[in-house]
C-alpha positions as CSV (number, residue, x, y, z in Angstrom):
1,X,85.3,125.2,31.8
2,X,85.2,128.8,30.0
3,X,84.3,132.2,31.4
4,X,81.2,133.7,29.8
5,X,80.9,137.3,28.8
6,X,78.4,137.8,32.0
7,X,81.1,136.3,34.0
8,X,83.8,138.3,32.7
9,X,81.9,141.2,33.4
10,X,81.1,140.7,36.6
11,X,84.0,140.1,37.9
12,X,85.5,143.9,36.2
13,X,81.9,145.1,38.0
14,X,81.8,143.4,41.2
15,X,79.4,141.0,42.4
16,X,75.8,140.7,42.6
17,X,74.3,139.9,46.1
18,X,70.4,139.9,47.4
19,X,69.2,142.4,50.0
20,X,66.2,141.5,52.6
21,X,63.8,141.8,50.4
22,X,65.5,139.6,47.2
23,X,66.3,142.3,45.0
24,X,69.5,142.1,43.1
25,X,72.2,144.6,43.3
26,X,75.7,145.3,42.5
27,X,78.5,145.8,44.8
28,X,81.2,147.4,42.3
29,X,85.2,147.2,42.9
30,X,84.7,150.6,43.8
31,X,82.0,150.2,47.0
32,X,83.7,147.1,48.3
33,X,87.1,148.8,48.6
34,X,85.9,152.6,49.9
35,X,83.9,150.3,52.5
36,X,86.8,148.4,53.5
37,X,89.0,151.3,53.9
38,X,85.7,153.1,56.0
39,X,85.9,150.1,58.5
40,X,89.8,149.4,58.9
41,X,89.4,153.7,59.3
42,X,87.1,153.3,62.2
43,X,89.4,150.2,63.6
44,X,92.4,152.8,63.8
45,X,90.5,155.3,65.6
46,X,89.0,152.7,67.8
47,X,92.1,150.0,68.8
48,X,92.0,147.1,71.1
49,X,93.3,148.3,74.6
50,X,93.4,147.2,78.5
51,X,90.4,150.2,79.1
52,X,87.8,150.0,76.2
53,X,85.3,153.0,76.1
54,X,81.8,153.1,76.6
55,X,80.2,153.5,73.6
56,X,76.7,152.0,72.6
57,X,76.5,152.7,68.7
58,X,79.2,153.8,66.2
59,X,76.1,156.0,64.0
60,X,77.4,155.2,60.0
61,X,75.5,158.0,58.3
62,X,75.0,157.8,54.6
63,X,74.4,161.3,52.4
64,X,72.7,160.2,49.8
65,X,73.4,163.3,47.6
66,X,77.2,163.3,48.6
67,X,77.8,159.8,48.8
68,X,79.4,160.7,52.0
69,X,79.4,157.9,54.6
70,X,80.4,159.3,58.0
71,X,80.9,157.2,61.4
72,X,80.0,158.7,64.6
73,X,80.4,158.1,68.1
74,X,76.8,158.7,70.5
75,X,77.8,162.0,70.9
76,X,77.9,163.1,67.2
77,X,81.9,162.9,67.1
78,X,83.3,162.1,63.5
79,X,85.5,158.7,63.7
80,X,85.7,159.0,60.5
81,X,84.4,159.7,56.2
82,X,84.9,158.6,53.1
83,X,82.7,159.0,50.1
84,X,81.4,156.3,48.1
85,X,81.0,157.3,44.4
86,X,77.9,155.0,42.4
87,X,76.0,156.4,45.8
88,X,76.8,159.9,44.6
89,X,72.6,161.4,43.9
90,X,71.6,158.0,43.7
91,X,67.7,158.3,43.8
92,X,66.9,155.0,44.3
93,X,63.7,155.0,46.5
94,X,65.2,152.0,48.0
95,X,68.4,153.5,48.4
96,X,69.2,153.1,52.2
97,X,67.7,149.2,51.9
98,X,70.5,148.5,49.7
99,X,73.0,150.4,50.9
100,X,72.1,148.4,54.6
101,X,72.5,145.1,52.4
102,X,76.2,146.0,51.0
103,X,77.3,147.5,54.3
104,X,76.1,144.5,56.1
105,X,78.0,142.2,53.5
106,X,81.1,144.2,53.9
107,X,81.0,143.9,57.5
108,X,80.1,140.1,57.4
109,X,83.6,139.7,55.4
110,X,85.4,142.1,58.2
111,X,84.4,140.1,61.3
112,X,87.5,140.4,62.6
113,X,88.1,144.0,62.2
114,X,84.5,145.2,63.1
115,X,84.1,143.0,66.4
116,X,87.4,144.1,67.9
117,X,87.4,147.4,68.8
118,X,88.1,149.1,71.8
119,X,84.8,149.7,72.7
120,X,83.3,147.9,76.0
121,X,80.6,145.1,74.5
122,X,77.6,145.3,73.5
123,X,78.1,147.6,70.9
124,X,76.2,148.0,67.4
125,X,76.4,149.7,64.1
126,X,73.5,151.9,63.0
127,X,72.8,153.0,59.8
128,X,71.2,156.3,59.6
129,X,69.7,158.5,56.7
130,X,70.7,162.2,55.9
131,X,68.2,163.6,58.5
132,X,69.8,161.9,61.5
133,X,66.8,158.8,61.8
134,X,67.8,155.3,62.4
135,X,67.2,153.1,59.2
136,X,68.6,150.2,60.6
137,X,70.7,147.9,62.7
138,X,73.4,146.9,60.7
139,X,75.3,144.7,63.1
140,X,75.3,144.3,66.9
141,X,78.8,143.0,68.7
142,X,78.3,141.1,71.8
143,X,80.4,138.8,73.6
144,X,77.9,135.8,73.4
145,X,76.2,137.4,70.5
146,X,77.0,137.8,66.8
147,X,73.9,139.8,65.0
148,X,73.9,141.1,61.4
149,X,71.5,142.5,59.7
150,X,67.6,142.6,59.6
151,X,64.8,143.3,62.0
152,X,65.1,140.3,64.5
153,X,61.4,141.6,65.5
154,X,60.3,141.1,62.0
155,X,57.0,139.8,61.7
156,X,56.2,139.8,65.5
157,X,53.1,141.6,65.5
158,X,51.7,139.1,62.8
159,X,52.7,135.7,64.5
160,X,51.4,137.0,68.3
161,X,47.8,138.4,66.7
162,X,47.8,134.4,64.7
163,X,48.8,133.1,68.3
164,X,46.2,134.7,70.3
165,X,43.2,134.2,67.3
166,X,44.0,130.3,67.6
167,X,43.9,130.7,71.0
168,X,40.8,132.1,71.0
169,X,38.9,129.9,68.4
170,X,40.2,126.7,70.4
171,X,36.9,125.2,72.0
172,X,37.3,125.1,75.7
């Protein structure tokens, strides 16, 4: 079995994956290893010990003009930066969607690292924009629970309203 031109260039790109909402992107080389180095940065800073801190969030802010993607602690202290360069003035208007999609696929390939931190469980990752607002939950560590990516609350509203109408038109 041969490798086709697409498949020859997409491995020298990176690799395609879907976000939430099925639109196809591209993780380059590039992404995937500026990402890696981001998390095993924020596992350094963080290590396993005998007293973890208490820490609810480590806040992963994304600059979408810079590229810049900076981890914080809950009280606004750098852990650590690196820039990513494709997100440099990206102007996507669903720019922070896929950026949630390849940091959650990063992460998901990182388990290990990203779970293990010396931080006292339950502890999350939050993606936030360049004015400091929550986008979304990237990845929540618990000891019982394991959550990445996506609204879990999705849809919620919907379902209830469709619960209580058919409650409702039932005949009593």
């Amino acid at each position: 079995m041969g490798i086709s031109p697409s498949d020859s260039l997409r491995a020298r790109t990176g690799q395609t994956i879907l976000d939430l909402t099925g639109k196809a992107m591209t993780t380059t080389v590039q992404t995937k290893q500026a990402l890696e180095r981001f998390f095993n940065q924020i596992a350094q800073q963080l290590p396993p010990c005998g007293q973890p801190t208490l820490m609810s969030d480590i806040h992963v802010r994304v600059l979408q003009e810079s590229g810049e993607v900076v981890a914080l602690d809950d009280d606004e202290n750098e852990i650590t930066r690196c820039v990513v360069e494709p997100w440099i003035d990206n102007k996507d208007d669903d720019f922070y969607v896929q950026v949630a999609s390849q940091l959650r696929q990063c992460m998901a390939g990182m388990k290990e690292v990203v779970e293990h931190l010396g931080l006292l469980k339950p502890y999350s990752y939050v993606l936030e924009d360049d004015d400091k607002e929550s986008v979304a939950e990237l990845y929540v560590v618990d000891d019982d629970t394991m959550i990445v990516g996506g609204d879990l609350m999705s849809g919620l509203d919907e379902d209830l309203d469709n619960f209580f109408n058919q409650l409702m038109n039932e005949p009593s």
